[in-house]
Predicted model as a PDB file, atoms N, CA, C, CB and O in Angstrom, pLDDT in the B-factor column:
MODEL        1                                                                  
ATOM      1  N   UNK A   1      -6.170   2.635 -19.958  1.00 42.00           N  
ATOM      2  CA  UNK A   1      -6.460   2.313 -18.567  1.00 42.00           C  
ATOM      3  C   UNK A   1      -7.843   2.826 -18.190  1.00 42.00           C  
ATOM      4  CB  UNK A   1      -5.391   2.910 -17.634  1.00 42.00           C  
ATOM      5  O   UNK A   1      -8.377   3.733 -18.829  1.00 42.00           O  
ATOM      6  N   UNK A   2      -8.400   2.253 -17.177  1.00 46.00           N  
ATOM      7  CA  UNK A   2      -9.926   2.360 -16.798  1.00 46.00           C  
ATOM      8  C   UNK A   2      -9.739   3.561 -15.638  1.00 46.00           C  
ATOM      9  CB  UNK A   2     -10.701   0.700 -16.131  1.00 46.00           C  
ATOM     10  O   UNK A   2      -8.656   3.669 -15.063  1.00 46.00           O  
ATOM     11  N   UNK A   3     -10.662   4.297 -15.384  1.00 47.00           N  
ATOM     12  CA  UNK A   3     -10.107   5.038 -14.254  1.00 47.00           C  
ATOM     13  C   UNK A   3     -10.056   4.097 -12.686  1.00 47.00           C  
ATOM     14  CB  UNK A   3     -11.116   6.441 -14.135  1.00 47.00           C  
ATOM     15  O   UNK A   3      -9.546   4.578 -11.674  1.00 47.00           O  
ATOM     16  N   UNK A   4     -10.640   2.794 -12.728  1.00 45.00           N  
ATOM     17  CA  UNK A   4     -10.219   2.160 -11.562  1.00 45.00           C  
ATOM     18  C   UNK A   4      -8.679   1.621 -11.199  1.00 45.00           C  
ATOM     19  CB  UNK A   4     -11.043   1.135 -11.533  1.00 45.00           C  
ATOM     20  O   UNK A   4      -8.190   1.292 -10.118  1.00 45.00           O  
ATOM     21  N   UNK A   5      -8.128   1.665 -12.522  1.00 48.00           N  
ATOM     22  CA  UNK A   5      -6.685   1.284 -12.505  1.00 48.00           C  
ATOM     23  C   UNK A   5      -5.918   2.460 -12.427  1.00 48.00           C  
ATOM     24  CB  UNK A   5      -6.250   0.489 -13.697  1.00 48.00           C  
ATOM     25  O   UNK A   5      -4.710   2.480 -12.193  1.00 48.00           O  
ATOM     26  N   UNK A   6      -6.760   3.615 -12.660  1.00 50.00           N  
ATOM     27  CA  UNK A   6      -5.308   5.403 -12.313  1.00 50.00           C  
ATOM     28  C   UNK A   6      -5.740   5.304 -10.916  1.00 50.00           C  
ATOM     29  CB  UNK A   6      -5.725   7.741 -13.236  1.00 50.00           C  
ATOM     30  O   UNK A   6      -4.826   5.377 -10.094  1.00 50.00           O  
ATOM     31  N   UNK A   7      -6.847   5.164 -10.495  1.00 69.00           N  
ATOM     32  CA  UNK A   7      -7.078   5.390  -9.042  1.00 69.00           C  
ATOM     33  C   UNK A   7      -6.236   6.019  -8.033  1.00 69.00           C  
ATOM     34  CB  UNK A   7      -7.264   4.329  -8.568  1.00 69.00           C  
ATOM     35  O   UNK A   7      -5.261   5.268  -8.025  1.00 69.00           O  
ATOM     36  N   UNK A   8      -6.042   6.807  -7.296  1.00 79.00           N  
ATOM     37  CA  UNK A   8      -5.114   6.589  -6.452  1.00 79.00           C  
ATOM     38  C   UNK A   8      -5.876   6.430  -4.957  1.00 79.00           C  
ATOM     39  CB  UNK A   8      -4.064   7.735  -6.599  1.00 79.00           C  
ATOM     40  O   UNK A   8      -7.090   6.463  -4.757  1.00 79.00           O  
ATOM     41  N   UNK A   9      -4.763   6.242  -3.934  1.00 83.00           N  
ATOM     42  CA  UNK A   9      -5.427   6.250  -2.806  1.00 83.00           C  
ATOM     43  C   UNK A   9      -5.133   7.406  -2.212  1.00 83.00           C  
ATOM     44  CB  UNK A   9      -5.207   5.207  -2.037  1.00 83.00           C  
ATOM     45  O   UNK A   9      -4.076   7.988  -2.456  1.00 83.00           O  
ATOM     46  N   UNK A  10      -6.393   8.060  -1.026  1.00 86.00           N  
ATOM     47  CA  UNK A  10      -6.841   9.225  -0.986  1.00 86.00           C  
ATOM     48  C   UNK A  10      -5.607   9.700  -0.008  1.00 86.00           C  
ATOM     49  CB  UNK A  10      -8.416   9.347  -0.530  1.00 86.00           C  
ATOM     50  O   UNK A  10      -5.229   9.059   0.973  1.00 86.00           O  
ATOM     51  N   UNK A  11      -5.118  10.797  -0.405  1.00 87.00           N  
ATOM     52  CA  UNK A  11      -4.134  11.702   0.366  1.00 87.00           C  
ATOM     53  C   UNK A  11      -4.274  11.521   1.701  1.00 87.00           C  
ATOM     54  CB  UNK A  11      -4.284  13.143   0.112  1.00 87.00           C  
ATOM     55  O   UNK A  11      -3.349  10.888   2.209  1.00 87.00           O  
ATOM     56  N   UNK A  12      -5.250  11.923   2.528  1.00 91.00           N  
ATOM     57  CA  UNK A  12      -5.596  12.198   3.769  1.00 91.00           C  
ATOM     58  C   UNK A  12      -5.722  10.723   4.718  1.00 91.00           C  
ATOM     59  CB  UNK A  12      -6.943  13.050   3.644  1.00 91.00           C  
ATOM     60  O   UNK A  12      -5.426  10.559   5.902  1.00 91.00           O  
ATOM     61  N   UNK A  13      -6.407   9.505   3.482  1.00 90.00           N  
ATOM     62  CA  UNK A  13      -6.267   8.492   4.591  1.00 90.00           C  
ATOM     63  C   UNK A  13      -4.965   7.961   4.198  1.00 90.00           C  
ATOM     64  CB  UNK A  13      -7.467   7.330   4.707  1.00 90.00           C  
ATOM     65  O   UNK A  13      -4.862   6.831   4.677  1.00 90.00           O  
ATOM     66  N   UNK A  14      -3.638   8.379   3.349  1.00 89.00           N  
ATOM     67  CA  UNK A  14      -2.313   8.119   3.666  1.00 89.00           C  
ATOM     68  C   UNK A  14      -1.953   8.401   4.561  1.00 89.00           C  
ATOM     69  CB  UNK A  14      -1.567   8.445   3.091  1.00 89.00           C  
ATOM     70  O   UNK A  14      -0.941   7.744   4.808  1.00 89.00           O  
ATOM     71  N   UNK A  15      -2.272   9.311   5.586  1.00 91.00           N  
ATOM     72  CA  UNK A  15      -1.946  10.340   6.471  1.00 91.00           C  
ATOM     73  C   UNK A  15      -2.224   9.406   7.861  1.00 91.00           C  
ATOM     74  CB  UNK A  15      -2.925  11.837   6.233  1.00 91.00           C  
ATOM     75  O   UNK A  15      -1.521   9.350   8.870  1.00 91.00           O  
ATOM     76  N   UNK A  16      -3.445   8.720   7.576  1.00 95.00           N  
ATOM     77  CA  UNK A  16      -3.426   8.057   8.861  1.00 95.00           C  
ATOM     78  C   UNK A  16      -3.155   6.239   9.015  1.00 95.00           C  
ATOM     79  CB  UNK A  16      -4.864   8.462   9.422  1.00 95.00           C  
ATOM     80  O   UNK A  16      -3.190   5.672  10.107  1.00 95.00           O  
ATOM     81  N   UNK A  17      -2.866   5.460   7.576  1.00 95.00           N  
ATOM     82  CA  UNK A  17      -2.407   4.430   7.162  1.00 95.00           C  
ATOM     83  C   UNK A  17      -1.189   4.383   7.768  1.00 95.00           C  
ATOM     84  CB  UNK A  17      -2.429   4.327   5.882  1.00 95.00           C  
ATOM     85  O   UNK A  17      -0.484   5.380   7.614  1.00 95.00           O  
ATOM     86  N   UNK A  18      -0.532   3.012   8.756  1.00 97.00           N  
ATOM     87  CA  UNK A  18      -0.047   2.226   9.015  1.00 97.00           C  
ATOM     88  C   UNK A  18       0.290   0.965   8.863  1.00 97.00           C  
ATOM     89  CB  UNK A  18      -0.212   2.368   9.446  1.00 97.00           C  
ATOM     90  O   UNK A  18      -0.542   0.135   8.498  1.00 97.00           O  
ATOM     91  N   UNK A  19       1.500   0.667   9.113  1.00 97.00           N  
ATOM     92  CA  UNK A  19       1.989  -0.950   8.911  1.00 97.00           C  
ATOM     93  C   UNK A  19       1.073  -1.561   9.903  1.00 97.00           C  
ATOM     94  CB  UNK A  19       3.771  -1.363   9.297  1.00 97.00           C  
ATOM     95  O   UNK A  19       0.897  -1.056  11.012  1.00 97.00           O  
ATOM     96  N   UNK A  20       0.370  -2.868   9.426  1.00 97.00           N  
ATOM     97  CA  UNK A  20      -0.146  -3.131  10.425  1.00 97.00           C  
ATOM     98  C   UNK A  20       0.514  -4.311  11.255  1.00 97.00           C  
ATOM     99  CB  UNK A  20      -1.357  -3.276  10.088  1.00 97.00           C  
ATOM    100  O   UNK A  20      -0.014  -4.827  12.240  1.00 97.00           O  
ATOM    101  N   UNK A  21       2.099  -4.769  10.565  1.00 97.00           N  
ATOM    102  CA  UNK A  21       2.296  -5.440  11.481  1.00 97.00           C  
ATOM    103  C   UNK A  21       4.129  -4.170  11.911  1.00 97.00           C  
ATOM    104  CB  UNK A  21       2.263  -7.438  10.905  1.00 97.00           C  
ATOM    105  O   UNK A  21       4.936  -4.765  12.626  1.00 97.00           O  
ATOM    106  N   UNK A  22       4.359  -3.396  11.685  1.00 97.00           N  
ATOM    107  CA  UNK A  22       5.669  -2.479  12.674  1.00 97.00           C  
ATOM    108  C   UNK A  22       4.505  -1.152  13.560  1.00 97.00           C  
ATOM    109  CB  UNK A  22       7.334  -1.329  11.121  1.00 97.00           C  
ATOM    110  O   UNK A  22       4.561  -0.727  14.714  1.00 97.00           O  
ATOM    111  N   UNK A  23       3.519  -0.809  12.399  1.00 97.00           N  
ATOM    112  CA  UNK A  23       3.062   0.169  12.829  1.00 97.00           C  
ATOM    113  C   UNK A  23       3.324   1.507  12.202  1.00 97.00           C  
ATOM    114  CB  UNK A  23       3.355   0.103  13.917  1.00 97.00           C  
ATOM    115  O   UNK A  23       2.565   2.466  12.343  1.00 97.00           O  
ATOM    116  N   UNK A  24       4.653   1.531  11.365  1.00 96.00           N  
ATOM    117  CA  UNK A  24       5.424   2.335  10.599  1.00 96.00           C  
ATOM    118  C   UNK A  24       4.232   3.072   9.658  1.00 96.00           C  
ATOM    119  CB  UNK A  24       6.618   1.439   9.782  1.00 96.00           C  
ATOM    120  O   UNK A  24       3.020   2.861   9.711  1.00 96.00           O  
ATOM    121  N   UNK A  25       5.048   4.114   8.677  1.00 94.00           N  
ATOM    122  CA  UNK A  25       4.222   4.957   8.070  1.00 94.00           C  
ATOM    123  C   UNK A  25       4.340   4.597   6.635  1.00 94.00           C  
ATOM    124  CB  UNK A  25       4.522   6.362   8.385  1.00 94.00           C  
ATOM    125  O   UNK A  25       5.564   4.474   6.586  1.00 94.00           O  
ATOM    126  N   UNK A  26       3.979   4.375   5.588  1.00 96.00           N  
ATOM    127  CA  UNK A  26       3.751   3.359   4.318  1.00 96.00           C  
ATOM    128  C   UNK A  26       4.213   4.659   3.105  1.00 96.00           C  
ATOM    129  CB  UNK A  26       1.691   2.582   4.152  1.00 96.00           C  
ATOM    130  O   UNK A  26       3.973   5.834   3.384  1.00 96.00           O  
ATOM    131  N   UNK A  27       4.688   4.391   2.162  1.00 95.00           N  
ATOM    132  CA  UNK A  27       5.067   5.110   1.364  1.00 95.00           C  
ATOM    133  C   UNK A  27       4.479   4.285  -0.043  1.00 95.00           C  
ATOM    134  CB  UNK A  27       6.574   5.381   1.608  1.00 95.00           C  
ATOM    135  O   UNK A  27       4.917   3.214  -0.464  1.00 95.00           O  
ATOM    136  N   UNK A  28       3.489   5.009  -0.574  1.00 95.00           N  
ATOM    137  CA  UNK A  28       2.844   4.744  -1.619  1.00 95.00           C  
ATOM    138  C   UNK A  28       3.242   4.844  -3.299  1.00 95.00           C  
ATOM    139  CB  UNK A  28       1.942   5.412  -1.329  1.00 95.00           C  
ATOM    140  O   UNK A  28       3.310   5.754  -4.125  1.00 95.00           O  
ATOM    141  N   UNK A  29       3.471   3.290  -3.297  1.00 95.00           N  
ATOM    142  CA  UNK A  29       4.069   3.275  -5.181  1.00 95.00           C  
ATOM    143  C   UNK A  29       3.031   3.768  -5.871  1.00 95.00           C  
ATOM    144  CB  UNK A  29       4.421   1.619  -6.041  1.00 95.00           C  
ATOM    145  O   UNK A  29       2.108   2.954  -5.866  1.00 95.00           O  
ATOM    146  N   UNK A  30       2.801   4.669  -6.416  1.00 93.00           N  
ATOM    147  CA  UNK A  30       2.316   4.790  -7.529  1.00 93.00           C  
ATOM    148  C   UNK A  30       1.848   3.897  -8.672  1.00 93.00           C  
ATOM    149  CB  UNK A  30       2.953   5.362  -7.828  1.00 93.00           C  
ATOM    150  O   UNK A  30       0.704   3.499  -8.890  1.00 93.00           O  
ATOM    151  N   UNK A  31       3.392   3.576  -9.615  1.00 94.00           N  
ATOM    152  CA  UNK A  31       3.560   2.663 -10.432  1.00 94.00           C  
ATOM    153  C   UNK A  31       3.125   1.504 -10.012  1.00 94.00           C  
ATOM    154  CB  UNK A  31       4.665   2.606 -10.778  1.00 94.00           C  
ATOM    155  O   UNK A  31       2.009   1.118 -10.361  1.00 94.00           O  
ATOM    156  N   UNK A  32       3.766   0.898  -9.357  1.00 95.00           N  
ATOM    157  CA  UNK A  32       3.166  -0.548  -8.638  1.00 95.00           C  
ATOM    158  C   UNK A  32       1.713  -0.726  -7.843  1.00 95.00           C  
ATOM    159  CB  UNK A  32       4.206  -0.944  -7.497  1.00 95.00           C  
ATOM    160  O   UNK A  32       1.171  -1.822  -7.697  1.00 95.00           O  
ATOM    161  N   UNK A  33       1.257   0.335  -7.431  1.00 95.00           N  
ATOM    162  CA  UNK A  33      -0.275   0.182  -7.187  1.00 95.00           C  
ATOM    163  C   UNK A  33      -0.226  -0.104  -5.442  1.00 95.00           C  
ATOM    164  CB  UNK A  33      -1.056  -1.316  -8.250  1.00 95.00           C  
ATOM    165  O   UNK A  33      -1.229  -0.641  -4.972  1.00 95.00           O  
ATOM    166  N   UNK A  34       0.552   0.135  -4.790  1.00 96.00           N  
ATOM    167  CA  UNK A  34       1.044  -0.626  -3.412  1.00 96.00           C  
ATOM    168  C   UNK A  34       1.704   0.232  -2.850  1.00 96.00           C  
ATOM    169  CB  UNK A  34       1.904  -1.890  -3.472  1.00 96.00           C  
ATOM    170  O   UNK A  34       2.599   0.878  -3.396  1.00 96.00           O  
ATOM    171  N   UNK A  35       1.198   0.391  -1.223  1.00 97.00           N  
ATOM    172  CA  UNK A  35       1.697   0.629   0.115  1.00 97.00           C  
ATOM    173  C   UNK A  35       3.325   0.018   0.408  1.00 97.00           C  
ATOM    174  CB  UNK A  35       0.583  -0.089   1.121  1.00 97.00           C  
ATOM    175  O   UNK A  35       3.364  -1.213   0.403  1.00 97.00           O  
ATOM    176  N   UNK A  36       4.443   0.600   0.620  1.00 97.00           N  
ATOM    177  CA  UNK A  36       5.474   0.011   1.108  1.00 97.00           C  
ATOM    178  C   UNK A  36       5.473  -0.088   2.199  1.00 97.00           C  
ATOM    179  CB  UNK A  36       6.406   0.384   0.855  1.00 97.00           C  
ATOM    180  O   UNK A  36       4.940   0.880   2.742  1.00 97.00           O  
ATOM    181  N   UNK A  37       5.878  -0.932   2.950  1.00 97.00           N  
ATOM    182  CA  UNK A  37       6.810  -1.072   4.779  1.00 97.00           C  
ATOM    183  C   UNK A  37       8.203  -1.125   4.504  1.00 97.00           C  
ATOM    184  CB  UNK A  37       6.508  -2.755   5.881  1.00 97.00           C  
ATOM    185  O   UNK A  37       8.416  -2.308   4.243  1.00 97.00           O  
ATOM    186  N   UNK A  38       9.269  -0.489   4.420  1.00 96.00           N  
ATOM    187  CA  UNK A  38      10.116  -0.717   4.232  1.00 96.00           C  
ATOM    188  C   UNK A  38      10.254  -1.591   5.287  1.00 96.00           C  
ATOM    189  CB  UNK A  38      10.759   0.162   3.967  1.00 96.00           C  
ATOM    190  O   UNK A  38      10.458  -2.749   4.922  1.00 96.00           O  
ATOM    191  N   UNK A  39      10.197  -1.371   6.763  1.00 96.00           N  
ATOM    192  CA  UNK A  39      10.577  -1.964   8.054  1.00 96.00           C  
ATOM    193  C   UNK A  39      10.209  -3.190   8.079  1.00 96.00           C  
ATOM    194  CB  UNK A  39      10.078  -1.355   9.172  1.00 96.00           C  
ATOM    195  O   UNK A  39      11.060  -4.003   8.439  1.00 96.00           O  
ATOM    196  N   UNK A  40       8.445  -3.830   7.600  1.00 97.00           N  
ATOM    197  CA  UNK A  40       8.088  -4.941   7.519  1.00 97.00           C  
ATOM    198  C   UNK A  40       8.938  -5.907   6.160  1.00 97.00           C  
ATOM    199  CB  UNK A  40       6.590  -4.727   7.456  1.00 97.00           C  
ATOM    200  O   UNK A  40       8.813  -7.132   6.162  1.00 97.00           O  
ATOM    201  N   UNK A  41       9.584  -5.368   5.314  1.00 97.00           N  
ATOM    202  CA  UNK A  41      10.004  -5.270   3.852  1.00 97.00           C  
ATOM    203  C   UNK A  41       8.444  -6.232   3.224  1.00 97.00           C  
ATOM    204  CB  UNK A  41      11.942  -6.177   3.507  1.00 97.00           C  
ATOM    205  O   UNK A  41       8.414  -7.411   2.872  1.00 97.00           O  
ATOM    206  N   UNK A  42       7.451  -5.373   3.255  1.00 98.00           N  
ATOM    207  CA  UNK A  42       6.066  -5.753   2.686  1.00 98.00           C  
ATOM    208  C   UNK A  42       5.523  -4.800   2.025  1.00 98.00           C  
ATOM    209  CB  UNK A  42       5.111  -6.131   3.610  1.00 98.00           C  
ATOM    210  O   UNK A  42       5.667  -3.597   2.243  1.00 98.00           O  
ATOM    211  N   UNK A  43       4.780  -5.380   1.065  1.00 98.00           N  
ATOM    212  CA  UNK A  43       3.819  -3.768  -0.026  1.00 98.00           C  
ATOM    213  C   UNK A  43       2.683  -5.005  -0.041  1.00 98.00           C  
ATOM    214  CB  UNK A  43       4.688  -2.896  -2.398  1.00 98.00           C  
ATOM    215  O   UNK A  43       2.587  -6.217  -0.236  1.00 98.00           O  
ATOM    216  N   UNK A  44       1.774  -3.640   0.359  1.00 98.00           N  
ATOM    217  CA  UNK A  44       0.142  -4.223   0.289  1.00 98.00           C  
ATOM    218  C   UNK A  44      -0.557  -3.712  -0.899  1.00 98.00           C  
ATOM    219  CB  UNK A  44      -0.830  -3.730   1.614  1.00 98.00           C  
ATOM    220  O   UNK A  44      -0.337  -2.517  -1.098  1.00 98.00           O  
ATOM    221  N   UNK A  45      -1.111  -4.117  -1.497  1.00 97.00           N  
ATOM    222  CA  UNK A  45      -2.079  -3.697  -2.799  1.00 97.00           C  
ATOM    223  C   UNK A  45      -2.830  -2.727  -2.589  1.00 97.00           C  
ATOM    224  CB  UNK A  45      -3.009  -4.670  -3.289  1.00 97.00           C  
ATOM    225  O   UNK A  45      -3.161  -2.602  -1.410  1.00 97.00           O  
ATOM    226  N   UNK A  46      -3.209  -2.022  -3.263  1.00 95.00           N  
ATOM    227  CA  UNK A  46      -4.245  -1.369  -3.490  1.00 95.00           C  
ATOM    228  C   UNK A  46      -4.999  -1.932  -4.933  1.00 95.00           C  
ATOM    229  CB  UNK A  46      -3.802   0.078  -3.465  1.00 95.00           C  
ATOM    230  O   UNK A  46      -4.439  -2.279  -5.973  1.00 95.00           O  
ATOM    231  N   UNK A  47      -6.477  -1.897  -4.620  1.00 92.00           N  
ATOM    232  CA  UNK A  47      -7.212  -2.452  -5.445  1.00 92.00           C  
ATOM    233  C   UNK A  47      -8.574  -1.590  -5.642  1.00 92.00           C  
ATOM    234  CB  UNK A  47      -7.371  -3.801  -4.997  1.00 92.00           C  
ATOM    235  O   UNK A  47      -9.498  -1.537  -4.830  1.00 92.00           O  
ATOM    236  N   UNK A  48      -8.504  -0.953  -6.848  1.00 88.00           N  
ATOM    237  CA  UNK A  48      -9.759   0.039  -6.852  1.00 88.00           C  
ATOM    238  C   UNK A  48      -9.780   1.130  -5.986  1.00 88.00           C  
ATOM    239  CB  UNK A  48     -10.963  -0.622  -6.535  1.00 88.00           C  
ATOM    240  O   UNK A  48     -10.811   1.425  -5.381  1.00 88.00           O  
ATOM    241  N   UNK A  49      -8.378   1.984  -5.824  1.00 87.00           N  
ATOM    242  CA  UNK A  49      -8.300   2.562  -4.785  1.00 87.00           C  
ATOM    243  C   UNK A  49      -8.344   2.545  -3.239  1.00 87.00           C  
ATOM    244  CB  UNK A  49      -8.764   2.996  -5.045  1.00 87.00           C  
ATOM    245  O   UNK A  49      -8.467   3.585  -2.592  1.00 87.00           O  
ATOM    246  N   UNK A  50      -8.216   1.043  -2.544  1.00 91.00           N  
ATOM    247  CA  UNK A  50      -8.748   0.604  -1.901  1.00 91.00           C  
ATOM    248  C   UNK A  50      -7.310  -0.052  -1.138  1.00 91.00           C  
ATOM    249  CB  UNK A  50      -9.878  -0.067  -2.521  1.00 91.00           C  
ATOM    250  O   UNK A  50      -6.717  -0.926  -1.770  1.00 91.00           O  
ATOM    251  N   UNK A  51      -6.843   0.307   0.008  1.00 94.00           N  
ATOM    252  CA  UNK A  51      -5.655  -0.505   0.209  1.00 94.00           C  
ATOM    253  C   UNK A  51      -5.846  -1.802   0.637  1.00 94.00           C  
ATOM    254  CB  UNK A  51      -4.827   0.053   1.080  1.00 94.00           C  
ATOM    255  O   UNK A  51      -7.032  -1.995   0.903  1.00 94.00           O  
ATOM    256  N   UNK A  52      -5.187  -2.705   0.799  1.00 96.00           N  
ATOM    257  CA  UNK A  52      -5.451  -4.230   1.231  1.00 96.00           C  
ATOM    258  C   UNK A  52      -4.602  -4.163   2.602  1.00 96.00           C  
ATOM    259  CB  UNK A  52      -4.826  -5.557  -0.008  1.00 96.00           C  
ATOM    260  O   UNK A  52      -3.392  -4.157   2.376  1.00 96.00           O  
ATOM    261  N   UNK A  53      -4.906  -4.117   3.815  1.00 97.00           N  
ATOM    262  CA  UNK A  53      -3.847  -4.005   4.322  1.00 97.00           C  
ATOM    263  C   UNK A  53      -3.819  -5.234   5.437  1.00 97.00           C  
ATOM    264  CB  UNK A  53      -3.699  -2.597   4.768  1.00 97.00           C  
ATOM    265  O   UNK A  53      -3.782  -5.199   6.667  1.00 97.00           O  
ATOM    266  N   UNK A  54      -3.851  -6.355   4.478  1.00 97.00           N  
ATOM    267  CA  UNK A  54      -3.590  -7.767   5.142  1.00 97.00           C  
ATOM    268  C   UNK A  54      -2.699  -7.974   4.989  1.00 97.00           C  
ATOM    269  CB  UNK A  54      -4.130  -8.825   4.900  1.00 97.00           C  
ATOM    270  O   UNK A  54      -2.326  -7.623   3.870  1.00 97.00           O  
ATOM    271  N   UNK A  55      -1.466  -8.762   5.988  1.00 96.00           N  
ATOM    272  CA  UNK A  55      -0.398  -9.160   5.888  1.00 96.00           C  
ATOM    273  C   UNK A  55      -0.314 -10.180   4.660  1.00 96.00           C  
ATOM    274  CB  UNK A  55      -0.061  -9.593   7.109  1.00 96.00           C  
ATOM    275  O   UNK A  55       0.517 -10.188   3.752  1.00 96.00           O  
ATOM    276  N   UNK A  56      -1.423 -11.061   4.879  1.00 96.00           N  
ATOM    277  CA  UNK A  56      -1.509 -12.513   4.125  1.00 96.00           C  
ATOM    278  C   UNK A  56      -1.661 -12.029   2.394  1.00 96.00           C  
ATOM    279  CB  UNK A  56      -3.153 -13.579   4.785  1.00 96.00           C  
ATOM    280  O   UNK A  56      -1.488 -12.827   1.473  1.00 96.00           O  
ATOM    281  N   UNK A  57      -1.895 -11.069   2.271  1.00 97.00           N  
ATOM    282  CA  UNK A  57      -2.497 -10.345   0.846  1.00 97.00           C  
ATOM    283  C   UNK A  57      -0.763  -9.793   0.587  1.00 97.00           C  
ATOM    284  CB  UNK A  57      -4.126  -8.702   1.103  1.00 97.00           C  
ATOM    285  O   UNK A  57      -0.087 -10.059  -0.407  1.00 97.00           O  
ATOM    286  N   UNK A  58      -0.404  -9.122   1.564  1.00 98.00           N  
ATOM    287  CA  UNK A  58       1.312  -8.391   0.964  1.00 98.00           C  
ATOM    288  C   UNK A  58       2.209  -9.074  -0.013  1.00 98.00           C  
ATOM    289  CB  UNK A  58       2.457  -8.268   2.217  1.00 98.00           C  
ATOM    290  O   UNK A  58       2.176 -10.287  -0.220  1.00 98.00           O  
ATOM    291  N   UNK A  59       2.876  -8.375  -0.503  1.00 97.00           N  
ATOM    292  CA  UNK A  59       3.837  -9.157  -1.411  1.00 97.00           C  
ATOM    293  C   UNK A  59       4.840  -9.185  -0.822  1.00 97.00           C  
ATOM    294  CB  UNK A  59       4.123  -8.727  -2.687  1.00 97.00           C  
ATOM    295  O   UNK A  59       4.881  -8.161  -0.140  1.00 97.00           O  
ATOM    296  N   UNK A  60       6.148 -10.076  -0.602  1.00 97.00           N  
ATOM    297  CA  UNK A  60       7.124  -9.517   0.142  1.00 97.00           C  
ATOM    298  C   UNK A  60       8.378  -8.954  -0.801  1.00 97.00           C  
ATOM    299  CB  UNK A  60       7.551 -10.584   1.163  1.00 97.00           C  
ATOM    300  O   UNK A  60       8.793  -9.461  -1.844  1.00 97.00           O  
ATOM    301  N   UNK A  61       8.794  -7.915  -0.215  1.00 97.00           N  
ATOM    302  CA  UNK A  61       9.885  -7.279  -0.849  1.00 97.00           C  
ATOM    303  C   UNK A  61      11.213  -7.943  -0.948  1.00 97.00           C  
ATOM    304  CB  UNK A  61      10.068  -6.132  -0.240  1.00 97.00           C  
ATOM    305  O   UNK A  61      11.784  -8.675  -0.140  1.00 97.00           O  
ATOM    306  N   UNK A  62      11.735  -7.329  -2.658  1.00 89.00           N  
ATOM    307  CA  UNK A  62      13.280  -8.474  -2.788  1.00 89.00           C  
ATOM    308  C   UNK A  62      14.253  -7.324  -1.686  1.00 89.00           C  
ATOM    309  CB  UNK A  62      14.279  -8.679  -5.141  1.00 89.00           C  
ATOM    310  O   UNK A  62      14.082  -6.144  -1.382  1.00 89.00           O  
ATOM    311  N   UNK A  63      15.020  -8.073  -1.414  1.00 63.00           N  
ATOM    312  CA  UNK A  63      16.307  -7.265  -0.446  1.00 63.00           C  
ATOM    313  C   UNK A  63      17.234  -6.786  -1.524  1.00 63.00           C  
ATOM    314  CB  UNK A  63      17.314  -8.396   0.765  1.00 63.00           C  
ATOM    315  O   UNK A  63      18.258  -6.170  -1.229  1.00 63.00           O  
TER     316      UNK A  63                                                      
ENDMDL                                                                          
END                                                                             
C-alpha cells in the first residue's frame, strides 16, 4: 500500500465532521476508507485522506 491509501483522516477534524444531510456525528471505517451515518444509512469516502462529504458521492448502506 502507498501511504495515500493508509492515510487516515485527521482525529480532530473527526471531531468536528457531520452528516451533512441528519447532521449526526460519523463514525469512521477504517477498513473501508469511509465516514458512516448510521441515521442517513450513508458512508462517504475518503480519498487521500480527504473526506467526500457529498451526498451524491455516498454509498448507500445494506440494511
Amino acid at each position: 500500500m502507498t501511504d495515500t491509501e493508509t492515510r487516515d483522516v485527521d482525529p480532530k477534524l473527526l471531531e468536528i465532521l457531520v452528516c451533512p444531510v441528519t447532521r449526526e456525528t460519523l463514525r469512521y471505517d477504517r477498513d473501508a476508507r469511509e465516514l458512516v451515518s448510521e441515521g442517513a444509512g450513508l458512508a462517504y469516502p475518503v480519498r487521500d485522506g480527504i473526506p467526500i462529504m457529498l451526498p451524491d458521492e455516498a454509498r448507500q448502506l445494506d440494511d
